[in-house]
C-alpha positions as CSV (number, residue, x, y, z in Angstrom):
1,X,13.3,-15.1,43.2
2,X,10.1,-13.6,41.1
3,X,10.6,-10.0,43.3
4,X,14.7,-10.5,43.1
5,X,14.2,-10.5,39.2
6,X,11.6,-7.6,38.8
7,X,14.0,-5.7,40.7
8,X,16.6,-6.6,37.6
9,X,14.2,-5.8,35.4
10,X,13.8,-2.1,36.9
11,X,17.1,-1.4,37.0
12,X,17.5,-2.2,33.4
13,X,14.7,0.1,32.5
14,X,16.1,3.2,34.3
15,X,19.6,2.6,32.5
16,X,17.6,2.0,29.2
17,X,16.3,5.3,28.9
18,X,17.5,8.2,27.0
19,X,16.2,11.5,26.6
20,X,13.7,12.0,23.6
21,X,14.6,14.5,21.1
22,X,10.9,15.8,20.8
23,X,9.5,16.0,24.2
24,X,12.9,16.6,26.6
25,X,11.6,13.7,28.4
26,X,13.6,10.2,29.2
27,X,11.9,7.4,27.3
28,X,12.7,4.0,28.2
29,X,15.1,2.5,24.4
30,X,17.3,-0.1,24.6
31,X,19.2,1.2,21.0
32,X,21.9,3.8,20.8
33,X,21.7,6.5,17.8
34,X,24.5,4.7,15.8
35,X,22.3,1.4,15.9
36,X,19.3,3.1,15.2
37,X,20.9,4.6,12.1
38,X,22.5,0.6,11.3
39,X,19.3,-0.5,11.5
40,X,17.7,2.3,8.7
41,X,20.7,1.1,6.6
42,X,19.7,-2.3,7.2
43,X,15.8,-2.4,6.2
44,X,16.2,0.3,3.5
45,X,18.0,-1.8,1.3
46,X,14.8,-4.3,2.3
47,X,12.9,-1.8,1.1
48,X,14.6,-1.5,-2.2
49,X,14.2,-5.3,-2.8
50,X,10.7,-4.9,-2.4
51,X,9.7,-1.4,-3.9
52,X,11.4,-0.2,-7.5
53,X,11.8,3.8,-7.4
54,X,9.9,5.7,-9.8
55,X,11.9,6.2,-12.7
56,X,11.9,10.0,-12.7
57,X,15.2,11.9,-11.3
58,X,13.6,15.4,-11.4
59,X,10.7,14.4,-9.6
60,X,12.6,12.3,-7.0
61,X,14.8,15.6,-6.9
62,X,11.2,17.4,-6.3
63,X,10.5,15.2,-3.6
64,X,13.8,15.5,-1.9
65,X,14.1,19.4,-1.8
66,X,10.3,19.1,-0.1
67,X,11.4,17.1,2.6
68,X,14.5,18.8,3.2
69,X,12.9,21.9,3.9
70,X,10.4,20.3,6.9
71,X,13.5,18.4,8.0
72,X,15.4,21.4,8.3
73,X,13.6,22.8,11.1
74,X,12.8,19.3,12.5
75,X,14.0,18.2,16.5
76,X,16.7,16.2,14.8
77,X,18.8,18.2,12.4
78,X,22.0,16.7,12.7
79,X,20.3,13.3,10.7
80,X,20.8,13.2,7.3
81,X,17.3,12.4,5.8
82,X,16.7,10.7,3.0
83,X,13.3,10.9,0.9
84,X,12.3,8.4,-2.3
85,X,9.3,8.5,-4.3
86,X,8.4,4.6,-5.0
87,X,6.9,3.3,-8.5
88,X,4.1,1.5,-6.8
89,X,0.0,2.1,-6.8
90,X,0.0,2.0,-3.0
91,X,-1.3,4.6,-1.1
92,X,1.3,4.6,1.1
93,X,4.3,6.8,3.1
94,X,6.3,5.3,5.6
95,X,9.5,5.9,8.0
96,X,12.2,3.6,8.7
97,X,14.7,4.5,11.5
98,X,17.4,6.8,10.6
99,X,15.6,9.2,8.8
100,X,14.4,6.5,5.1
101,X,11.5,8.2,4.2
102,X,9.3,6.7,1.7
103,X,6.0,8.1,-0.3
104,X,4.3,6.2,-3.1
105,X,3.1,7.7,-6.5
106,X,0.0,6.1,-5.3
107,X,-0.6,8.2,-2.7
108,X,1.3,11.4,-4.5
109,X,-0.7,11.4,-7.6
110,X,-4.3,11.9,-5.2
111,X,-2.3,15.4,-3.4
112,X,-3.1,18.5,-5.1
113,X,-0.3,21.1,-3.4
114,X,2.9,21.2,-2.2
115,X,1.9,22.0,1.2
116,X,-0.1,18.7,1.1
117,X,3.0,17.0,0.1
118,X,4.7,18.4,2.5
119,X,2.6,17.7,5.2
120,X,3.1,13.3,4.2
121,X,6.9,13.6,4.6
122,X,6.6,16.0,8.0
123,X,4.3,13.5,9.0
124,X,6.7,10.6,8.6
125,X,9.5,12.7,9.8
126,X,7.4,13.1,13.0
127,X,7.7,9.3,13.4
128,X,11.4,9.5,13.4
129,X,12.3,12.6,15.2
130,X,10.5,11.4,17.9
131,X,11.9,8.0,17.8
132,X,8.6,5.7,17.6
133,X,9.9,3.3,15.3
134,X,13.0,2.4,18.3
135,X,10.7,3.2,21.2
136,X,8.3,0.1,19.9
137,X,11.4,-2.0,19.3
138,X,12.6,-1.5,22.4
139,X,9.2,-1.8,24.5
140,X,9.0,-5.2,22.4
141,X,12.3,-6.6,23.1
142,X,11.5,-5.9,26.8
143,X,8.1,-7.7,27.3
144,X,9.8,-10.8,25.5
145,X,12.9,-10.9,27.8
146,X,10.3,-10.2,30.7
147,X,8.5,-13.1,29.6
148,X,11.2,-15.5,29.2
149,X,12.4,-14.3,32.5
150,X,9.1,-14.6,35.0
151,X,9.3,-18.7,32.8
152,X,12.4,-19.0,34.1
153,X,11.8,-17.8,37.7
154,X,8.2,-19.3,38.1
155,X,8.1,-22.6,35.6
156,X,4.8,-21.1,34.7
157,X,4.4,-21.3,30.5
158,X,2.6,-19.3,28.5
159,X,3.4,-15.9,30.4
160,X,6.2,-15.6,27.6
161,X,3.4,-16.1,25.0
162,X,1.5,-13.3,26.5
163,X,4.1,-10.8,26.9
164,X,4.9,-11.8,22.6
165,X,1.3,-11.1,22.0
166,X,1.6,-7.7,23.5
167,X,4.9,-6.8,21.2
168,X,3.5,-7.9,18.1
169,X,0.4,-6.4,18.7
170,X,2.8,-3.0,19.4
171,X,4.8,-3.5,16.4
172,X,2.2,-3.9,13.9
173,X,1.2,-0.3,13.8
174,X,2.0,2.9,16.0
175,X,-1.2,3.2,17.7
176,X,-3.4,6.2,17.8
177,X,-0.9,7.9,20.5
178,X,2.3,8.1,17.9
179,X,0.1,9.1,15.3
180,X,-1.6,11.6,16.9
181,X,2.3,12.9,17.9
182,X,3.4,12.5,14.3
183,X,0.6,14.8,13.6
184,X,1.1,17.0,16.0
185,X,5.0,17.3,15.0
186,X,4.6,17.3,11.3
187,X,1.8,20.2,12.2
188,X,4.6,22.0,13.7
189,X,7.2,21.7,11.0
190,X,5.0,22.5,8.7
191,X,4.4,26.1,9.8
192,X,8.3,26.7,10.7
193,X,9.0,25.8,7.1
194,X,6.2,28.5,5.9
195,X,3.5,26.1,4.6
196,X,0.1,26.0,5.8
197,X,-0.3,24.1,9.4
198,X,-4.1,22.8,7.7
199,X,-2.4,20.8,5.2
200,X,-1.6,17.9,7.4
201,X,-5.9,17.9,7.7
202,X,-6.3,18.3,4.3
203,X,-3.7,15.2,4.1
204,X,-5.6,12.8,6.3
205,X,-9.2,14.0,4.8
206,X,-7.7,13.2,1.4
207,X,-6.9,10.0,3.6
208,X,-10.1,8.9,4.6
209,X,-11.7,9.7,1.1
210,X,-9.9,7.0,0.1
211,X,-10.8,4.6,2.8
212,X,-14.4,5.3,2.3
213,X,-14.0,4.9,-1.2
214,X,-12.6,1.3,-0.2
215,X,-15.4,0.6,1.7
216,X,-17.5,0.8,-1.1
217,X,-15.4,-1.6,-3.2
218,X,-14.9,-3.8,-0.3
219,X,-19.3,-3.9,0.1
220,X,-19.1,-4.7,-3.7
221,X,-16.4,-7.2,-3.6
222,X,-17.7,-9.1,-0.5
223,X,-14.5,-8.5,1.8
224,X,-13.2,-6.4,4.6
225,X,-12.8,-2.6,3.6
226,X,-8.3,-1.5,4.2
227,X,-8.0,1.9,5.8
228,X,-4.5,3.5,5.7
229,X,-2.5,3.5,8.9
230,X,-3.3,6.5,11.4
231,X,-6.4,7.3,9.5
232,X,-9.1,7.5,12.6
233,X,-12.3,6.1,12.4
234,X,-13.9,9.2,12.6
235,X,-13.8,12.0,9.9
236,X,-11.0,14.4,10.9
237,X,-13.3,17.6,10.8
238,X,-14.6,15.8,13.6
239,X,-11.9,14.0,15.3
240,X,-11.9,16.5,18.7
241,X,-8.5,15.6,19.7
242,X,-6.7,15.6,16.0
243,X,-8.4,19.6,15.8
244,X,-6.5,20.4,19.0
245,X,-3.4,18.5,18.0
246,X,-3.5,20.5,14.7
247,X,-4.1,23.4,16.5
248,X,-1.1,23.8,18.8
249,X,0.9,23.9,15.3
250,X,-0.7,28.0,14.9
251,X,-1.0,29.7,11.5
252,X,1.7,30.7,9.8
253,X,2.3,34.5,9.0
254,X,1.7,35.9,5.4
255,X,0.7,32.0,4.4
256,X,-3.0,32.1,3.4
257,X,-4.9,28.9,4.2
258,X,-6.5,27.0,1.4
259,X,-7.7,28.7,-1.7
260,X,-5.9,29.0,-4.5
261,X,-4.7,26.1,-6.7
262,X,-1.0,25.6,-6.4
263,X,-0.7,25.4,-9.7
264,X,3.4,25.1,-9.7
265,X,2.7,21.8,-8.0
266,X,0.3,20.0,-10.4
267,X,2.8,21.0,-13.4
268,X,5.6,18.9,-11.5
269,X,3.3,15.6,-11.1
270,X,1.3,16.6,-14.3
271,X,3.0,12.7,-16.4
272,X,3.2,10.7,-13.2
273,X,2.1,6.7,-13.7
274,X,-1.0,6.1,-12.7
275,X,-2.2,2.8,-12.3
276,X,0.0,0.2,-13.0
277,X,3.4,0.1,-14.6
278,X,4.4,-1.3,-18.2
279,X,6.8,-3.1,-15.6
280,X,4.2,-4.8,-13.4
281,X,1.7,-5.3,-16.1
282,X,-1.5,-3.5,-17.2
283,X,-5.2,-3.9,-16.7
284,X,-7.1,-2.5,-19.2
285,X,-11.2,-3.7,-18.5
286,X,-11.1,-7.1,-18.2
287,X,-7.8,-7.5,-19.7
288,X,-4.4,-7.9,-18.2
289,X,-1.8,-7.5,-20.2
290,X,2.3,-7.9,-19.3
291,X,4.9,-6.5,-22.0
292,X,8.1,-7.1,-20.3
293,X,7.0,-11.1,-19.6
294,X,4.8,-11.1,-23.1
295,X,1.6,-12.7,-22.2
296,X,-2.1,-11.4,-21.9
297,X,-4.9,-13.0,-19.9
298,X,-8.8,-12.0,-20.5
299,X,-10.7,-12.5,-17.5
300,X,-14.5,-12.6,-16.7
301,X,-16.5,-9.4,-17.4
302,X,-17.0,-7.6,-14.5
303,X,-14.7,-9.6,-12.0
304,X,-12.3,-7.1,-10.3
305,X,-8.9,-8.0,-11.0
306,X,-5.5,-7.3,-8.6
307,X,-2.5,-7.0,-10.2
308,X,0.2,-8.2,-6.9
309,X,4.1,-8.3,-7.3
310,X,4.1,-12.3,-7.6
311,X,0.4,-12.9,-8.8
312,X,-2.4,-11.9,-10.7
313,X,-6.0,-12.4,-9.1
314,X,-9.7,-12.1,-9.8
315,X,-12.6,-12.1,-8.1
316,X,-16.4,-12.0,-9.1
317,X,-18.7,-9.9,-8.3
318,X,-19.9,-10.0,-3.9
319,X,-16.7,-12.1,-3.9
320,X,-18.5,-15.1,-5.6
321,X,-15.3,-16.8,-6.8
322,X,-12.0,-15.5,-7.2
323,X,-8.7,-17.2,-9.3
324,X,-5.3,-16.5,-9.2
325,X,-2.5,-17.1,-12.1
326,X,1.3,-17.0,-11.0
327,X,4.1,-17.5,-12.9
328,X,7.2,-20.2,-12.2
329,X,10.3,-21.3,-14.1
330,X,10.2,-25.1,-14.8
331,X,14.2,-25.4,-14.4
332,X,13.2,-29.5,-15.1
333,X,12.0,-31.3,-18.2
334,X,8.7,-32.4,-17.3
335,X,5.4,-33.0,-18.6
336,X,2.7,-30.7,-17.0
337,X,0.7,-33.8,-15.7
338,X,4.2,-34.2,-13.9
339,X,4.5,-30.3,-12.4
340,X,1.0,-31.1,-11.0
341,X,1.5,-34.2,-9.3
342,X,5.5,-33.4,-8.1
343,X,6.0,-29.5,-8.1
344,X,2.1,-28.8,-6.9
345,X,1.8,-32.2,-4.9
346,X,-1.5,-33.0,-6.0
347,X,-1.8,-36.7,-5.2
348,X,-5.8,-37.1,-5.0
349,X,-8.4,-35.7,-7.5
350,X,-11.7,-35.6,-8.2
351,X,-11.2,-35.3,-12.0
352,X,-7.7,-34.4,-14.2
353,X,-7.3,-33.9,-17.9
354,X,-4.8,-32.6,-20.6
355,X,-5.6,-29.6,-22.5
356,X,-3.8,-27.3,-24.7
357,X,-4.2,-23.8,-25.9
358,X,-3.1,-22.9,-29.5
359,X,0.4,-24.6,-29.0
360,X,0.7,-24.3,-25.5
361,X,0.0,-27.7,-23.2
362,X,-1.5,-27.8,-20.3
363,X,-2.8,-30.1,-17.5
364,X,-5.8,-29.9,-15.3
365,X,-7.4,-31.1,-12.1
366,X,-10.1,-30.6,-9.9
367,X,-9.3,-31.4,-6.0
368,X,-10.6,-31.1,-2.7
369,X,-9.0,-28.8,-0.3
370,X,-8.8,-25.3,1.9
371,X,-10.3,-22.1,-0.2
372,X,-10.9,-19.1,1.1
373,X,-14.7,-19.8,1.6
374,X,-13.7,-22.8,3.7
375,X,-13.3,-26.6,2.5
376,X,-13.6,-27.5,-1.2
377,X,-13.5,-27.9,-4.4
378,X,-10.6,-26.4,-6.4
379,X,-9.6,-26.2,-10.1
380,X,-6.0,-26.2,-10.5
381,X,-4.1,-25.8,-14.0
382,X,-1.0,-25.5,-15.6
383,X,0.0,-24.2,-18.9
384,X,3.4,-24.5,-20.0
385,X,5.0,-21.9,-22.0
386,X,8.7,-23.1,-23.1
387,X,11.3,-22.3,-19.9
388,X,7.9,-21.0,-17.6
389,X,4.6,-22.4,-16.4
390,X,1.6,-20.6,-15.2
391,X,-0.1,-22.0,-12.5
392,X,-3.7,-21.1,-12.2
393,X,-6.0,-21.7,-9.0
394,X,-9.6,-20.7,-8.8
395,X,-12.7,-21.9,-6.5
396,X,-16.4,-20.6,-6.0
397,X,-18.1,-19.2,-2.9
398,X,-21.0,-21.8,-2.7
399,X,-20.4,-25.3,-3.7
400,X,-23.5,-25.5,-5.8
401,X,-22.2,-22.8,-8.4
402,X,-18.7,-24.3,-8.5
403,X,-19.4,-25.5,-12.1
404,X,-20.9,-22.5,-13.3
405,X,-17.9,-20.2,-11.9
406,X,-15.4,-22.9,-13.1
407,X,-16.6,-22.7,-16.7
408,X,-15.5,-18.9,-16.9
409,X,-12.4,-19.9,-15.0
410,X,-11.3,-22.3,-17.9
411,X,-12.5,-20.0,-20.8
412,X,-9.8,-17.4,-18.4
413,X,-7.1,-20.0,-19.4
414,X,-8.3,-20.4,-22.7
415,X,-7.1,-16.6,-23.3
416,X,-3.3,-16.9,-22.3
417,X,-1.6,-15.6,-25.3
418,X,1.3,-13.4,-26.4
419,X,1.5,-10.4,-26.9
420,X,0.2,-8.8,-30.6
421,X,0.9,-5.3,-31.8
422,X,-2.4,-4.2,-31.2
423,X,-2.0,-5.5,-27.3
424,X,1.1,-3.9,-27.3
425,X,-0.4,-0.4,-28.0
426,X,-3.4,-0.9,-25.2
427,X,-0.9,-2.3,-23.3
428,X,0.1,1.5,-22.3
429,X,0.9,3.2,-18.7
430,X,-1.6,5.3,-17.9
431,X,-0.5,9.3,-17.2
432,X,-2.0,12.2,-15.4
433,X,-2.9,15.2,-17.3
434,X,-4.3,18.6,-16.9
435,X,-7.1,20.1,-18.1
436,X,-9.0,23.7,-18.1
437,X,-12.4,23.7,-16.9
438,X,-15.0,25.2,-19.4
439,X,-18.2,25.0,-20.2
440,X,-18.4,21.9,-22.1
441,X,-16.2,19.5,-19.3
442,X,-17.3,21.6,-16.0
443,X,-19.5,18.8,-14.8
444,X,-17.3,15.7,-13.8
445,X,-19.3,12.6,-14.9
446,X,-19.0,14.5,-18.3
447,X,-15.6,13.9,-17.8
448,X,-15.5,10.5,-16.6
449,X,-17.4,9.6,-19.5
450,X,-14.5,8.6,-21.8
451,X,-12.0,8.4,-19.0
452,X,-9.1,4.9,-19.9
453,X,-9.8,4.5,-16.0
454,X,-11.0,0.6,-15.3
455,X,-13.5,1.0,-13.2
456,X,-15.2,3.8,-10.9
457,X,-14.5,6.4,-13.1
458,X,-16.0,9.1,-11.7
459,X,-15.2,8.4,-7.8
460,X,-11.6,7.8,-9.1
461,X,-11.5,11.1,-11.1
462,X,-13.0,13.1,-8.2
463,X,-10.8,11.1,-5.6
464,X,-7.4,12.7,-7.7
465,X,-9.0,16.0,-7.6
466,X,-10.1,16.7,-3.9
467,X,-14.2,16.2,-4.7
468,X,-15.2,13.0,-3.3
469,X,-18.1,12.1,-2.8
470,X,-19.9,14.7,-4.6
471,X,-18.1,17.9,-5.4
472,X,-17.3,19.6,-8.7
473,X,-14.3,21.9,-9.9
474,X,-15.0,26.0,-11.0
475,X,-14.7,27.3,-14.0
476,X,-11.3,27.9,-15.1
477,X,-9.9,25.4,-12.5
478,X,-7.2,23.1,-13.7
479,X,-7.9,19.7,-12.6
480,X,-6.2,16.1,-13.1
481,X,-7.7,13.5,-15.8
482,X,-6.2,10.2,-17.0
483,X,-5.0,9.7,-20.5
C-alpha cells in the first residue's frame, strides 16, 4: 500500500512541474501562472491593511520608473510589475507573487544612489522571476499531503507532524540557496539595465551595517540581536560564494564602479520621514507623543522605547524591566475596577487600588503571572480617558527589584496627558536633509552633536551615510543629517 502510494506520489510530481523562467529547467509547482498572479492580488491587498504607503506620489513615481527599468530586461517581461514605497521605519523590501514589490522608507532613507536602489527592487524581482515564492508553496503543500498520506497508509502519527515541520520551516524564509539566486539575478539585471553590477554588494554591506549595529543595541538591551533576511552571517567582502555569484553578473560598459556621489539621487529622497510618522506617533527622548490620538506618555530616562502598530513599549536598560501601554475602546459603561476584573480577567491579586490622574480615573493591580522573564509579578493598570482606556502592563527582570522598577512604571502612568501646543510642536516628523561638508562639520560626531536623533546619534548619522563603524565624509561631500 505504502510503495502503491509513493508511486502516486511520483507521478504527481512529474505532472507538477513546469519549466522555470530563469534557469530553462522543470521545477516541481503545483500553481499555474493565473493562480500565482490570484494569489499576488490576494496578499497585496494584505499588505495594504497592514502597511500605509508613504504619502509622496512623485517619489512612489520615482520608485516605480526604477523598478521598471530592471524589470524590463528581467526573465519575465510579459508580468506587469508593480513597485510601492511603504511609510514604515522597517528596514525592509519584500516580493509577493505576481510581481508586488515592496521597499520601506526605512530601508530607502539608509541607500545613497540609484544604483543601490536599484539593486533592492532587482533583488526582489529575482525572487519572483524565478518563482521562489510558488516553488516553496508548492514544496510545502506536498510534504503535508505526503504526510497525511504515509498516516493514512501506515496508521503511524506523527509522520504528518514532521513533514509540517519541514514546510514551515521552508516557508518562513527563502533559505541561503534563493537568496543567493535572487542575488545572482538581480546582479544580472542590474548590468542589462546599465547600472553598476557592485551595487547589489554595496546593498547587502549597507545590510549588514545595520545588523551589526543591532547587535550592539540588542547587547545593550539584553535581547537577541534581528538580522534582515538573506543577510549572511559573514561580511559580504568575504562571503566566497556571494563574490562569485556577483561576479557572473560582469561590469557593465561605460558604467564606472563606485565613486562619485549620485547626487540626482539624494535630491529625490532629500524630505523623506525618518523615524516615525505624526501618524504612528513620535518619540522624542523619553517622550512619546501621538497627535492624531492626542495623548503623550513620559517614560523612564534611558529606557529604550518601541513604537509598534497596536502598542507602545519600553524597556530598561540590559532589559531589566520592560512595560507596554495599548490602547482599547470601552464600547461599555464600566468602572475601571470593572474593565480589570471582566475585560482583562483578573480574578486573583496580590494588591489593587483606584487611582486617578488629573481627571482621568484609573484602576490598579498587582498579579501573579507569565512575564517574559518567566513567572511573576505583574502591575497592571487602566486609565480611562472618555470613549478609550489604556491598558498598561509592566514587570521587572529579578523579583527582588520589582518594586524599585514598578515605582518608575507608575510615575510612567502618572504622565498620560493631552496634548499642549508646545507638545504639539515637538511632536514633529523628523526629515532628511543635506548638507555640504566644510571645515567646521567635516568630522561627524561634530555633527551628531545637536542631531533631533533619539539615541545613537553618531552610529545612526554614519549608518544613513555609508560610514559605519568608523568612517568620515570628504570635504565638499553632500551627506544626509536629520532635522
Amino acid at each position: 500500500m505504502v510503495r502503491y502510494l509513493f508511486i502516486i506520489i511520483v507521478i504527481q510530481l512529474s505532472v507538477g512541474c513546469s519549466v522555470n523562467p530563469v534557469t530553462g529547467e522543470r521545477d516541481f509547482v503545483l500553481m499555474s501562472e493565473q493562480e500565482e498572479l490570484a494569489l499576488g492580488r490576494q496578499h497585496s491587498q494584505q499588505v495594504l491593511k497592514a502597511y500605509r504607503v508613504y504619502d509622496d506620489a512623485a517619489l512612489q513615481q520615482y520608485v516605480q520608473s526604477v523598478g521598471e527599468r530592471v524589470a524590463r530586461v528581467s526573465h519575465r517581461q510579459n508580468l506587469i510589475y508593480r513597485f510601492t514605497l511603504l511609510d514604515s521605519t522597517e528596514v525592509n523590501a519584500f516580493a509577493l507573487p505576481g510581481g508586488y514589490i515592496y521597499i520601506t522608507r526605512g530601508l530607502l532613507v539608509y541607500l545613497n544612489s540609484e544604483a543601490e536602489l536599484a539593486a533592492v527592487l532587482a533583488h526582489e524581482l529575482g525572487h519572483v522571476t524565478a518563482r521562489h515564492s510558488v516553488r516553496q508553496h508548492s514544496f510545502s503543500t506536498a510534504t503535508t499531503v505526503l504526510g497525511s498520506l504515509i498516516v493514512a497508509a501506515t496508521g503511524v502519527r506523527g509522520v504528518d507532524q514532521l513533514t509540517n515541520v519541514l514546510g514551515t520551516g521552508i516557508i518562513r524564509g527563502y533559505g541561503r540557496e534563493h537568496e543567493l539566486e535572487a542575488d545572482g539575478l538581480g546582479a544580472v539585471y542590474l548590468a542589462k539595465a546599465g547600472y553598476r553590477a557592485s551595487a547589489m554588494r554595496d546593498v547587502i554591506a549597507t545590510l549588514k551595517n545595520q545588523e551589526l549595529f543591532d547587535k550592539k543595541l540588542a547587547l545593550e538591551q539584553g535581547r537577541e540581536p534581528r538580522a534582515y533576511h538573506g543577510v549572511f552571517s559573514t561580511h559580504p567582502d568575504n562571503d566566497t560564494r556571494l563574490q562569485q555569484v556577483l561576479g557572473q553578473a560582469g561590469a557593465v560598459p561605460n558604467v564606472p564602479e563606485k565613486g562619485a556621489q549620485d547626487i540626482k539621487f539624494l535630491r529625490k529622497i532629500e524630505g523623506l520621514t525618518f523615524g516615525d510618522s505624526k501618524k504612528d506617533g513620535i518619540i522624542r527622548n523619553n517622550h512619546f507623543y501621538h497627535p492624531e490620538l492626542n495623548f503623550k506618555v513620559t517614560f523612564p530616562v534611558a529606557w529604550l522605547i518601541s513604537n509598534r502598530p497596536q502598542s507602545i513599549s519600553a524597556s530598561a536598560p540590559r532589559n531589566e524591566a520592560f512595560m507596554e501601554l495599548t490602547l482599547q475602546d470601552l464600547n461599555k459603561k464600566i468602572t475601571p475596577k470593572q474593565f480589570l476584573k471582566t475585560r482583562l480577567g483578573l480574578a486573583k491579586t496580590i494588591s489593587e487600588e483606584a487611582f486617578s490622574v488629573g481627571k482621568l480615573l484609573g484602576y490598579r493591580a498587582i498579579v501573579n503571572g507569565k512575564t517574559p522573564y518567566g513567572q511573576g509579578k505583574i502591575r497592571v493598570a487602566v486609565l480611562f480617558d472618555g470613549p478609550r482606556a489604556f491598558i498598561i502592563f509592566s514587570a521587572a527582570k529579578q523579583p527582588n527589584r520589582f518594586a524599585e522598577m514598578d515605582a518608575q512604571v507608575l510615575k510612567s502612568i502618572s504622565s498620560i496627558s493631552a496634548l499642549n501646543q508646545k507638545d504639539r510642536k515637538a511632536a514633529r516628523e523628523l526629515k532628511v536633509a543635506l548638507i555640504k561638508v566644510n571645515q567646521s562639520n567635516k568630522n561627524m560626531r561634530v555633527l551628531s552633536k545637536n542631531s533631533p536623533i533619539t539615541h545613537h546619534k553618531e552610529d545612526q548619522l554614519r549608518l544613513l551615510n555609508d560610514f559605519f563603524p568608523n568612517g568620515e565624509p570628504k570635504l565638499g561631500d553632500l551627506i544626509k543629517i536629520v532635522r
